[in-house]
N, C-alpha and C positions, 0 to 999 in steps of 0.2 A: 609457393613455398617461401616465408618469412624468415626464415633461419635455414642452416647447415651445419650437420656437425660433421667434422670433414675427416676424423678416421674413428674405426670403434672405439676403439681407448678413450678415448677425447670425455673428458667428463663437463667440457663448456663447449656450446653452438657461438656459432657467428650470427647474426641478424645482417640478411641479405635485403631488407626497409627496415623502417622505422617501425618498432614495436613499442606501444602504448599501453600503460597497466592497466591491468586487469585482461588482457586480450590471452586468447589458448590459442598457443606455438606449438606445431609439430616440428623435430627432427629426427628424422626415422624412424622409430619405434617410441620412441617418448612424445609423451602428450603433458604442456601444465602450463600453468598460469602465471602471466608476467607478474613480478610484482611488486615493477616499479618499469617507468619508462627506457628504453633500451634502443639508443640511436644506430644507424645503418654503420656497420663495420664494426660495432661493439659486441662483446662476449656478455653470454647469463647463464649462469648455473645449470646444467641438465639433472642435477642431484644436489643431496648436501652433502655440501664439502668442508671438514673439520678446520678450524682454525691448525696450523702447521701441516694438511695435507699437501701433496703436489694438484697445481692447476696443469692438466693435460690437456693439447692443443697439437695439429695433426701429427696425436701419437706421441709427442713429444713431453715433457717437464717442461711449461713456458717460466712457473716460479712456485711460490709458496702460498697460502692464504695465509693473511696475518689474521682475522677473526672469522668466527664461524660464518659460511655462506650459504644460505638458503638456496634451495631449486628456484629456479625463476627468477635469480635476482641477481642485478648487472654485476660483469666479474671486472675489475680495473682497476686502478691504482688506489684507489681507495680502500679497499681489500685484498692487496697482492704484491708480492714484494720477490725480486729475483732471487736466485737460488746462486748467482756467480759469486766467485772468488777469481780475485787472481791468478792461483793454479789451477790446477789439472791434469789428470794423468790420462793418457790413452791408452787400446789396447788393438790391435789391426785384426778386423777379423771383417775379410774381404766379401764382399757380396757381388753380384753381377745380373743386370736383368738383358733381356734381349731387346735390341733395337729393333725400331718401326720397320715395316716394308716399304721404300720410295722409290716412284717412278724415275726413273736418269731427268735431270731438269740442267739446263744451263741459262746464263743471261748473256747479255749486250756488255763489253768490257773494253778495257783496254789494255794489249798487249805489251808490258815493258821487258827491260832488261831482265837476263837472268834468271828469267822462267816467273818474275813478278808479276800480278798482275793489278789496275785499278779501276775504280768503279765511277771513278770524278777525271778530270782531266784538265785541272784547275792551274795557275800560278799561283806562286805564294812566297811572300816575302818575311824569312824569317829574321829577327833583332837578333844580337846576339847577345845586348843589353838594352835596360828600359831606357837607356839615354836617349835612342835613334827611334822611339815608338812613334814621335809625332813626325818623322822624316818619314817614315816606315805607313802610316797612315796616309798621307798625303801624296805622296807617290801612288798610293791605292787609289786614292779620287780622282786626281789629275790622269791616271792611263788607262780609263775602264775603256776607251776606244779599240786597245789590241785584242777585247774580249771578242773572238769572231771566229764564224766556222766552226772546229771542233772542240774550242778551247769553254770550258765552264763558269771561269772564273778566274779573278783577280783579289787576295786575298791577304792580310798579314794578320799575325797572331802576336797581339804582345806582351810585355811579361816585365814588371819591376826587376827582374836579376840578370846577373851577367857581369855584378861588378860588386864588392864588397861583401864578397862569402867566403868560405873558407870549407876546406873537409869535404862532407858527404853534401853537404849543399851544393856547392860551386860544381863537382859531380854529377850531380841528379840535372843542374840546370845546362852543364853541358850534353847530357846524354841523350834529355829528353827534347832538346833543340836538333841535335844532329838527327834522331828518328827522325824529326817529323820532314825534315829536307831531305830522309830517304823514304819518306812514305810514298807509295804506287801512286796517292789518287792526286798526286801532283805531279805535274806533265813536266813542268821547270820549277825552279826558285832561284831566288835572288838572295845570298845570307849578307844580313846588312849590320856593318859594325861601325862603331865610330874609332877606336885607334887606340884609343889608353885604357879599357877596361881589363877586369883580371883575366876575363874569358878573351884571351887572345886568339888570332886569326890563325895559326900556327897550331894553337891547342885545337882548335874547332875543327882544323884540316886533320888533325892527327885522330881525332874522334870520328870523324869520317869514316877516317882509313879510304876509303876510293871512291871518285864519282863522276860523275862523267860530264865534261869540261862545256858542252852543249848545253845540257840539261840544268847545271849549277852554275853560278856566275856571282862572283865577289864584291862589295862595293864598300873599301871604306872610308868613313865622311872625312875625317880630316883630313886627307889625303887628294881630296878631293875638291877644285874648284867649287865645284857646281852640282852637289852629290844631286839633285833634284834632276838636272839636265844628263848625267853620265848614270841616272836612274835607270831613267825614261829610253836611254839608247842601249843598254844590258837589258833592262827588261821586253824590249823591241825584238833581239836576239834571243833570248827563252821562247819567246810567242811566237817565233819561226818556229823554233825544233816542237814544241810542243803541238802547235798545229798540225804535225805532219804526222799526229797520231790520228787514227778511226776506232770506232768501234766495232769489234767483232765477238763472234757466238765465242763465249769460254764455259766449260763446265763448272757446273758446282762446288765440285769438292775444291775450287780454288779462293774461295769466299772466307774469311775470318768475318766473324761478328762476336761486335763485344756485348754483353749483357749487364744491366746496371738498372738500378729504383731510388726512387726518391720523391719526397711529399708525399710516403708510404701511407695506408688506411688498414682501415680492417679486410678490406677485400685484395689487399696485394698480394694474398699468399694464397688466394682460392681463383681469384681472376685473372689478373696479368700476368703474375709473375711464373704460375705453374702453365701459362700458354705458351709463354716463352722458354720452359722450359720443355715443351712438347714442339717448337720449334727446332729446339736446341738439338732434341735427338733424333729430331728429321734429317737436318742438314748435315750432321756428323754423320746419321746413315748413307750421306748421299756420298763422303769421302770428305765432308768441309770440317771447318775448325770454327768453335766459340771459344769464350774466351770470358772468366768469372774473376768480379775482384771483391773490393768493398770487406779487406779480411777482419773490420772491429764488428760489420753483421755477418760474420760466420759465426762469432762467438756465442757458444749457446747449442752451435747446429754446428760443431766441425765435424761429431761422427758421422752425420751423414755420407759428409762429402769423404771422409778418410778412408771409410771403408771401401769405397766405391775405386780407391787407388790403383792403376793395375799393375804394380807391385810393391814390394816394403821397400825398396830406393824410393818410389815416389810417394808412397808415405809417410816415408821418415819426412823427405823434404816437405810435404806439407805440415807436419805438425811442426817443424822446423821455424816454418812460414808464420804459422799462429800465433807460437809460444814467441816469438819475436817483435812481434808486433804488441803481445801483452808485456813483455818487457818494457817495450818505447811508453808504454801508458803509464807503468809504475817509474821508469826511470823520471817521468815529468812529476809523478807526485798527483797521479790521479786512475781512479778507479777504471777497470777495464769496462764495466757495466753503465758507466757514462751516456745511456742512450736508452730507449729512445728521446728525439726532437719534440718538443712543445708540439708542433703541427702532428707529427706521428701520433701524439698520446691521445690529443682530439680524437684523430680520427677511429681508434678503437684499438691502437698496439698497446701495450701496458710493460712491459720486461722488454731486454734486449734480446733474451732466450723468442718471446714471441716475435719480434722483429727477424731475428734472424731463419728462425724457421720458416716465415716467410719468406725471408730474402733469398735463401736457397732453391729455394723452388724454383729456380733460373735456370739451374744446373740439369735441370731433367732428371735422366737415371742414369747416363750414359757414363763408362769407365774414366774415370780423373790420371789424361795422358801425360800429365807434366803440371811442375809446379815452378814460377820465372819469378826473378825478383823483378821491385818494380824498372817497369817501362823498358824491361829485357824483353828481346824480339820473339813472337809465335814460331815456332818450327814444327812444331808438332801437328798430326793431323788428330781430330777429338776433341774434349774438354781441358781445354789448361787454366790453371788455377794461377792469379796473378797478384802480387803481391802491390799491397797499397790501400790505402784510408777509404771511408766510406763517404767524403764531402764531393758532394757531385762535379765541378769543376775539374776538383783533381784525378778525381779517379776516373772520370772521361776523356782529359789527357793523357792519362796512363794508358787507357785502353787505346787512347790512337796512338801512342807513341809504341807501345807495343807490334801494331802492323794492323789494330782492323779496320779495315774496310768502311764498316758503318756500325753503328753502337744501337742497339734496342734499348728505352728507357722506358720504363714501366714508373706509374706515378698517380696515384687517388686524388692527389691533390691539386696538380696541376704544375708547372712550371715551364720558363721561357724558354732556359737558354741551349746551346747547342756546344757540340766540341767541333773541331775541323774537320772529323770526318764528318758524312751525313748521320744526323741523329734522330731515329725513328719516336716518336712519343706515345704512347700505350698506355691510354686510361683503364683503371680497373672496372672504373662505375658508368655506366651511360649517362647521369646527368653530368660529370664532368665533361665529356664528350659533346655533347651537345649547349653547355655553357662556354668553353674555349676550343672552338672548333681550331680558330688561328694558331693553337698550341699544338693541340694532338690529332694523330694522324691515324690512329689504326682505337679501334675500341674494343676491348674486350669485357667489358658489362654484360654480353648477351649471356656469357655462364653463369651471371647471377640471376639474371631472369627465368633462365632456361629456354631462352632462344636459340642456343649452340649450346655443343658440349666441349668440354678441357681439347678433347681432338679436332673438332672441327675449326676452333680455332688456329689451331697450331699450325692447319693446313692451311687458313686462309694467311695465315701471317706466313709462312713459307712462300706465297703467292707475291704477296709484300714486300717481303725481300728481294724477291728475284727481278722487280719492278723498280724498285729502287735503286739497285742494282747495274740496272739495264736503262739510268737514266730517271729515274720519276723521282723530283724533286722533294725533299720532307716542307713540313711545313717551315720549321727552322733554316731551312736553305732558301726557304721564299723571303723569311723575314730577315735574312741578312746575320741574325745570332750567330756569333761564334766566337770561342774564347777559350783561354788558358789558364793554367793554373797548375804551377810545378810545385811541387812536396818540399817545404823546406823545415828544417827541426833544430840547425845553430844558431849561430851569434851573425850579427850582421855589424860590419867594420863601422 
């Protein structure tokens, strides 16, 4: 099978290889003649499509045709132009499908405070500003010796902010600091500040709210002889208390995983990313929580997710969530339609409408439990919908800052990096897979071969998880990747 057309409505196939003109394409019930060359992940006409008809794509409006498009002939920016505006009006009309049947499954974890649990059991040194990033680093090189026994890692994250912001900035950069010194799959941490930044040691306590005086330990530099030597002797004292964690058997339903894509293709929306969502509503079968962000690619596909709400408080707050975030685009002075990336359009997305209906595909089917602004904590058990940008950085710190565990990233294209939790990487295409094995870690290409099906993967990646989970390193955790990247949208002093 050279192509797919992936619902009945759909009036363009996807090309699952590389189709050559003149070659006859089957998708399902239609037979005809390419005719013109049509690269792996691009769309071609199943019919003629009038100049100003809608382009349909799983079932969806991905845009318009700007001229008339013949059967068999490649459907993309060159004939195809979004359907968004700025507005938009919803209307709730609830849908509900039933979840998978799953065996009880648990992993290898570690037991913390307060019924929390983590899947790393690392140190980690947070800045409180970029001033202390190169103290904050070197400390990291100079005490990888305390890394021993049960302990994973020695680690710091760092971040130009922390001093000369104001408003919602200097906010987002203390909030999203203080998660991650309360995140599970850190056994201790070290918050490291130099003394005169706006983000004060007092505000950072206060953001806190409580912590436990073993586990967290203060250091700041001017205050300090020898911040390097009164490092090395506070972080001595974390890799005591931390050490005296093990791993043991925790059920599933206590796993958060976030979901997220990036270096998207044509096949993000038929291969990774709807595995991931057959993942999705495994684990939430099992009692666990995912967790969806990335709200400029919902744009296009919010009813999906809106209706799926399980009631009108939580979909008010979602369209709340959207129409907010289209705000932040006009209040800059730029279109909400902004997307897809250069690399994206290559690979065979065309509209943000087609991007995002792929992106959703993450989501599964499962009922939408809650909707968080960004880098606000998971409480809920199910799908929560999470508030924040689609640039991969940030919205992988979002998603750890929020509580999960480990982040699934789905990606056609390929890319390095990692967030500080473990970040799983999921090629759509097998030869991606097999050109950056050092990248990615799980491959879901076989659905475009027809080696597996949309289930049998979900299950092997459920498998995945629980192994990761239970200790099995990602590739990004081999190669040491890991990084930050907080939301910032004011004036900087």
């Amino acid at each position: 099978m050279k192509c797919i057309k992936i619902h009945p409505l759909d009036n363009v196939a996807v090309a699952l290889e590389d189709i050559k003109k003149g070659e006859q394409v089957e998708a399902e019930n239609v037979s005809l003649i390419a005719a013109e060359d049509i690269a792996r992940g691009h769309k071609l006409a199943l019919t003629d499509i009038p100049r100003d008809e809608a382009i349909i794509k799983y079932g969806n409006q991905i845009g318009v045709a700007t001229s008339d498009i013949t059967a068999g002939s490649h459907v993309h920016v060159q004939n195809v132009k979004t359907a968004l505006s700025e507005g938009g009006k919803y209307e709730y009309k609830p849908v509900s499908y039933p979840l998978p049947d799953v065996k009880k499954r648990t992993f290898m974890g570690y037991r913390r405070a307060k019924g929390k649990v983590g899947i790393r059991n690392e140190i980690w040194i947070i800045p409180t500003v970029g001033c202390v990033n190169s103290i904050a680093e070197k400390l990291v090189k100079d005490n990888q010796d305390i890394v021993r026994g049960s302990i994973d890692g020695l680690y710091t994250f760092t971040h130009p902010y922390g001093c000369s912001q104001m408003g919602d900035d200097h906010a987002n950069t203390r909030k999203v600091l203080a998660s991650l010194v309360q995140h599970p799959n850190a056994g201790g941490v070290l918050v490291l500040s130099l003394g005169c930044e706006n983000l004060t040691e007092e505000q950072f306590k206060a953001e806190l709210r409580e912590w436990n005086s073993d586990r967290v330990k203060f250091l700041t530099c001017q205050q300090s002889d020898d911040e390097l030597a009164d490092g090395r002797e506070l972080l001595l004292k974390i890799a005591e208390y931390a050490g005296s964690f093990e791993r043991e058997e925790i059920d599933a339903s206590e796993l958060i995983v976030g979901m997220k894509c990036g270096g998207s293709d044509g096949l993000s929306g038929i291969t990774a990313n709807p595995a991931v969502g057959r993942f999705s509503d495994r684990l939430i079968a099992l009692g666990g929580s995912t967790v969806l962000t990335e709200v400029p690619e919902m744009f296009g596909a919010e009813s999906i997710l809106f209706n799926r709400c399980k009631d009108i408080q939580t979909y008010n707050k979602a369209v709340s969530m959207v129409d907010n975030f289209k705000q932040y685009f006009v209040s800059h002075g730029q279109v909400v339609y902004e997307n897809p990336s250069p690399g994206n359009k290559a690979g065979g997305i065309t509209t943000l409408e087609d991007k995002s209906c792929g992106c959703v595909q993450k989501g599964g089917s499962a009922p939408v439990v809650d909707v968080l602004e960004y880098a606000e904590p998971v409480v809920s058990k199910g799908l929560t919908l999470l508030s924040g940008p689609g640039n991969d950085m940030v919205s992988t710190t979002d998603l750890t800052a929020a509580g999960a565990h480990m982040i699934l990233f789905t990606t056609g294209r390929g890319t390095p990096f990692g967030a500080p939790a473990p970040t799983v990487k999921i090629s759509t295409n097998t030869a991606l897979y097999e050109k950056k094995g050092n990248w990615i870690d799980f491959n879901a290409g076989g659905v475009a071969d027809g080696s597996e099906t949309l289930d049998e993967a979900g299950d092997r990646l459920l498998d995945f998880v629980m192994e990761v989970a239970s200790g099995k390193r990602t590739r990004q955790e081999e190669t040491g990747y890991r990084e930050i990247a907080i939301f910032k949208d004011g004036v900087t002093l």
